[in-house]
N, C-alpha and C positions, 0 to 999 in steps of 0.2 A: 228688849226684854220679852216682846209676844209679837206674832203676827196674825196682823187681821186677815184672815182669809176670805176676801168678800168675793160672792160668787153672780154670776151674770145676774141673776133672779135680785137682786140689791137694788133698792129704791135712792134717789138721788143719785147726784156725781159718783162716775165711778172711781174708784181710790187708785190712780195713776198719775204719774210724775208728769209720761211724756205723752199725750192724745195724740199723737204721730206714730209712736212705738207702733208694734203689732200687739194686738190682745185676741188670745186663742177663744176670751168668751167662754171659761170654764164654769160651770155650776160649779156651787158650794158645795156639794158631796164631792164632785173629782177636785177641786181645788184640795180641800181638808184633807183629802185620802192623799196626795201627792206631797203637799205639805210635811205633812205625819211623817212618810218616807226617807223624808230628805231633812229634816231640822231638829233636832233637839228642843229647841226653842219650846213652849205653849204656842199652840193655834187656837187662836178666836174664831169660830164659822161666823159669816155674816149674809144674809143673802136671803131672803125666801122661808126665814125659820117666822112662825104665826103661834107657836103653841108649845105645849110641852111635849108632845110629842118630836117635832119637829126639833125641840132644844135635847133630845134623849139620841134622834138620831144622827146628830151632827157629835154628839159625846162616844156614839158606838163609833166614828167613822174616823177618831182619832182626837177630834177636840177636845180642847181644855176646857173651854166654858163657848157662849154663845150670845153673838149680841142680836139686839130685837129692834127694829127702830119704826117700819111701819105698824109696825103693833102694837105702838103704843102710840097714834096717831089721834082715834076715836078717844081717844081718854082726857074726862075734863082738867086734867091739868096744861095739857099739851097746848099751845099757841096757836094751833091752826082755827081757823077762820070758820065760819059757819058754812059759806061757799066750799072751801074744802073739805068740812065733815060731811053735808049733805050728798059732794059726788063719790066721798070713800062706802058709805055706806048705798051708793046704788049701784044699778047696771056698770057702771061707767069706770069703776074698781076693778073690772072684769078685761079693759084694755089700758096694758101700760106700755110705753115703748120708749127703749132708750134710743136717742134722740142729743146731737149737740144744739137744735135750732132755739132753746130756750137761754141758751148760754153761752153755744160758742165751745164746749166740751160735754161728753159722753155723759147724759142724765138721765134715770128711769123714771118717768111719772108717767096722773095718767094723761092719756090725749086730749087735746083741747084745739079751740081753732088754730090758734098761733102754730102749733106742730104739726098741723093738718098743711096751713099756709106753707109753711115752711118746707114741708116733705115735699110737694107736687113737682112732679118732672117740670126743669127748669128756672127751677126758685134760685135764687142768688146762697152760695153757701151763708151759712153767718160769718158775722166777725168774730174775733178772736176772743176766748176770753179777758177781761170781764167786762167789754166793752158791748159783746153778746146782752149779757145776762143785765147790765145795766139798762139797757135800751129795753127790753123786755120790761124790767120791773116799772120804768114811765110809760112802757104802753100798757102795762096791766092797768097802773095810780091813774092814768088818766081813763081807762075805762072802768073801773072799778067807780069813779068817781059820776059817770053816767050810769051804774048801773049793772055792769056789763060785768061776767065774771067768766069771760071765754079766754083769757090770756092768761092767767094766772098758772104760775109754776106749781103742780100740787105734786108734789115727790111721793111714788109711793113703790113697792116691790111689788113684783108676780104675786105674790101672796095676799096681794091688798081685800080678794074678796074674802078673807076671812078673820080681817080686823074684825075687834068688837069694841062693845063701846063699853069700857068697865073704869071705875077710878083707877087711878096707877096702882093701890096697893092690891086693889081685888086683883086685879090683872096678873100680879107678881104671884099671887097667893093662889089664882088659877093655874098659872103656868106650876107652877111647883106642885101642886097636886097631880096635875097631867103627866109631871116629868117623873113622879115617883108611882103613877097608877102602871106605868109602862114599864117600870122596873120586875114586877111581878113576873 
């Protein structure tokens, strides 16, 4: 009925059948603008949109509507962890890298040691999905349990430094303001 057009800038898993396929690694504006071209269908932008601005120029570029998912990250209703709010809102929001070593398939968040380990020339690939992603989450639980919060999967998009931290509705209600102050 729609297609999500999620563009390299997308936090978490990337939305693919086959992690063997090739992936051209298009941004959300060339994805949406190609999109647009070729389908009738509605395009959802996905990928890097933080703001209303951002949800204005994924609508100039062909889109139907726009989805937000690290930006709504910092927001007290959201699940994440104290551990993961306090690295979105610092320096460390600043480097994300898609990366399969947290899971085993193609994942944007930010860097942490496990990714670090995992990237150095000569590291053993991962396993496969989800046997990846499982072994991860018990070396997180078990260091998490000391203390430790260096493994931890924090998903976020290129846009992560400019999460905010607002309830969900303020958030909705900023974004909408933004996306009509730009209409002008």
């Amino acid at each position: 009925d729609a297609i999500v057009a999620q563009g390299i800038e997308a936090g978490g898993h990337r939305g693919m059948f086959d992690p063997e396929a090739g992936d051209e690694r298009l941004s959300t504006a060339v994805l949406v603008r190609l999109l647009s071209r070729r389908s009738k269908l509605p395009i959802i932008a996905a990928g890097g949109i933080m703001d209303g601005a951002g949800i204005r120029a994924a609508l100039d570029l062909g889109a139907a509507g726009a989805q937000l998912g690290t930006a709504f990250i910092l927001c007290p209703e959201s699940a994440a962890n104290a551990s993961y709010r306090a690295r979105l809102k610092s320096e460390r929001a600043e480097v994300t890298r898609l990366t399969p070593v947290l899971s085993g398939r193609p994942a944007r968040g930010m860097v942490n040691r496990l990714i670090r380990h995992g990237e150095v020339p000569g590291s053993p690939p991962p396993a496969a999905y989800p046997v990846a992603y499982d072994v991860a989450r018990q070396l997180n639980a078990a260091a998490m349990a000391q203390g430790i919060d260096a493994f931890a999967a924090q998903w976020a998009g290129q846009g992560a430094p400019l999460a905010r931290e607002l309830p969900a509705a303020t958030l909705v209600t900023t974004l909408m303001e933004e996306f009509r102050a730009g209409q002008s």
